[in-house]
Kinemage of the C-alpha trace (Angstrom):
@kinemage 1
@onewidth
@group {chain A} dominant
@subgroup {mainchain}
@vectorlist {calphas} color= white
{ca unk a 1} P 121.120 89.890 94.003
{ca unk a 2} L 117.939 89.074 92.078
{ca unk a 3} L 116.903 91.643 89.565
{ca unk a 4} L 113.847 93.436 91.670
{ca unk a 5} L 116.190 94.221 94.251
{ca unk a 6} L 118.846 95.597 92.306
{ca unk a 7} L 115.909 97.580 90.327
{ca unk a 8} L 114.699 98.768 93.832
{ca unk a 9} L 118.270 99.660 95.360
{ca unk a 10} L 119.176 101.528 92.192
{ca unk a 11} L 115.624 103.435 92.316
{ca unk a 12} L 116.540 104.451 95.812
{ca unk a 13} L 119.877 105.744 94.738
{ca unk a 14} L 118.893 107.776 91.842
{ca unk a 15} L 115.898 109.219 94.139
{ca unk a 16} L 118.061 110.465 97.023
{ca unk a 17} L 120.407 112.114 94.603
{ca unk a 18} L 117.203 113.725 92.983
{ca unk a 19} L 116.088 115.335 95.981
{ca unk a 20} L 112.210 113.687 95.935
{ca unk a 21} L 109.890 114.164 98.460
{ca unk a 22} L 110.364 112.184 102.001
{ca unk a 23} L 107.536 110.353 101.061
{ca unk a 24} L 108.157 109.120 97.825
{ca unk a 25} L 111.771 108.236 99.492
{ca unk a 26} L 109.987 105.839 102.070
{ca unk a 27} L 107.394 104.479 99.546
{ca unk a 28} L 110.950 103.251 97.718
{ca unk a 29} L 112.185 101.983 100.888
{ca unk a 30} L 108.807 100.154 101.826
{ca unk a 31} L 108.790 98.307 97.797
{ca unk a 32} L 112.355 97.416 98.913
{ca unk a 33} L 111.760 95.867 102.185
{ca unk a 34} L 108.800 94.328 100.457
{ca unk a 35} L 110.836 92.308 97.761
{ca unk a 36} L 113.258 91.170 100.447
{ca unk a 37} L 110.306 89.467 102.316
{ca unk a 38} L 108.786 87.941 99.054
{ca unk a 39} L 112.697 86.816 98.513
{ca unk a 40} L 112.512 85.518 101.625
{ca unk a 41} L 115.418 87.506 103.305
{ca unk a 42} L 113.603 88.732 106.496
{ca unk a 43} L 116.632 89.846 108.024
{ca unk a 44} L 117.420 92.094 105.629
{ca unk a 45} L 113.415 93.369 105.574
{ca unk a 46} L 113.387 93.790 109.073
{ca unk a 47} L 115.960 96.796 109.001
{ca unk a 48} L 114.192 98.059 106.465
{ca unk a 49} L 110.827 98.350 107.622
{ca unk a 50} L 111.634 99.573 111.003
{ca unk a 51} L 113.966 102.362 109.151
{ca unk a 52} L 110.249 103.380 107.351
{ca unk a 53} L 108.315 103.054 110.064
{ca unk a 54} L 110.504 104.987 112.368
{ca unk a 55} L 111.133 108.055 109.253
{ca unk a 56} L 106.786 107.979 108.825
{ca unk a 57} L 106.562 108.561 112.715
{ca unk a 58} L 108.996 111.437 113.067
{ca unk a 59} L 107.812 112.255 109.614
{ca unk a 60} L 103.814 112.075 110.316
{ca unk a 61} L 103.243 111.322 113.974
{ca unk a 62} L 102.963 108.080 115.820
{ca unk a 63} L 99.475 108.167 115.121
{ca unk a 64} L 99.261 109.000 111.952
{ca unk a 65} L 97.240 107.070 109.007
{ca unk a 66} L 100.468 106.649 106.946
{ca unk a 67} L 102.022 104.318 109.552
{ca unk a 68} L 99.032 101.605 108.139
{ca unk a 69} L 100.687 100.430 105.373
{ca unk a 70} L 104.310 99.799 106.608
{ca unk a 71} L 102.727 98.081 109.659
{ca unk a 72} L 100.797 95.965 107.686
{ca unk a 73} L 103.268 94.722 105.785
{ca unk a 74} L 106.051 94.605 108.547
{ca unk a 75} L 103.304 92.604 110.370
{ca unk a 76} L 102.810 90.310 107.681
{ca unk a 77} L 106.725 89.399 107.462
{ca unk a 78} L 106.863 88.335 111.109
{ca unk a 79} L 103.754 86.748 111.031
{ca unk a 80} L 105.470 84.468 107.823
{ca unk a 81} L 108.315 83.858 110.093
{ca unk a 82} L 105.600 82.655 113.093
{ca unk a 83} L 106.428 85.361 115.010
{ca unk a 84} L 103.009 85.296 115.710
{ca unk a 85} L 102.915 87.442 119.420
{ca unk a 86} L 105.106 90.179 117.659
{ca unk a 87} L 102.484 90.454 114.561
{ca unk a 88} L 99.327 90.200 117.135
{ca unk a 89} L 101.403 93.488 118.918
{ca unk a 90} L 101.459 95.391 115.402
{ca unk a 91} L 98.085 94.600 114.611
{ca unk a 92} L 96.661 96.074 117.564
{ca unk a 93} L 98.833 99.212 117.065
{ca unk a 94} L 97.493 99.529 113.795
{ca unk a 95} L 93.774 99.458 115.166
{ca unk a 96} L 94.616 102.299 118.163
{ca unk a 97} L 95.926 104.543 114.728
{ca unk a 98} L 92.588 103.651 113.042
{ca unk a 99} L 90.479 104.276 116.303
{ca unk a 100} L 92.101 107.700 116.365
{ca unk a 101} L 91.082 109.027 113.124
């Protein structure tokens, strides 16, 4: 386990014994999924970012301007791996949230 990631998994431990805000929970859990795409480890980002993008909608709403940033970067990873239909889908979703606002 490279260093970021152990930083990041320990962050999330010490913040759900803490109590912090939902939010600030899934920010951690986004910077986590993050490092595991820049590491290169998609399959254990992909868990990860659905996990935060499923919390944000029950959270927030399906529609809701804080779903941007996870789908961007969930996007992103699949579009590293060529998964190129798959980002295309997220990218759209991402404009119906902005066309909402």
């Amino acid at each position: 386990m490279k260093a970021k990631e152990a930083e990041c998994l320990a962050a999330i431990r010490a913040a759900r014994k803490s109590g912090i805000s939902q939010m600030t929970y899934l920010k951690e859990l986004l910077y986590l999924a993050n490092v595991y795409t820049c590491e290169g480890k998609f399959s254990e980002a992909k868990p990860v970012f659905e996990d935060v993008i499923k919390s944000a909608e029950k959270q927030f709403g399906k529609n809701s301007k804080n779903l941007l940033t996870p789908l961007s970067n969930y996007g992103y990873m699949l579009k590293m791996q060529g998964k190129l239909k798959e980002s295309e889908a997220i990218v759209k979703r991402m404009r119906q949230i902005t066309d909402s606002q």
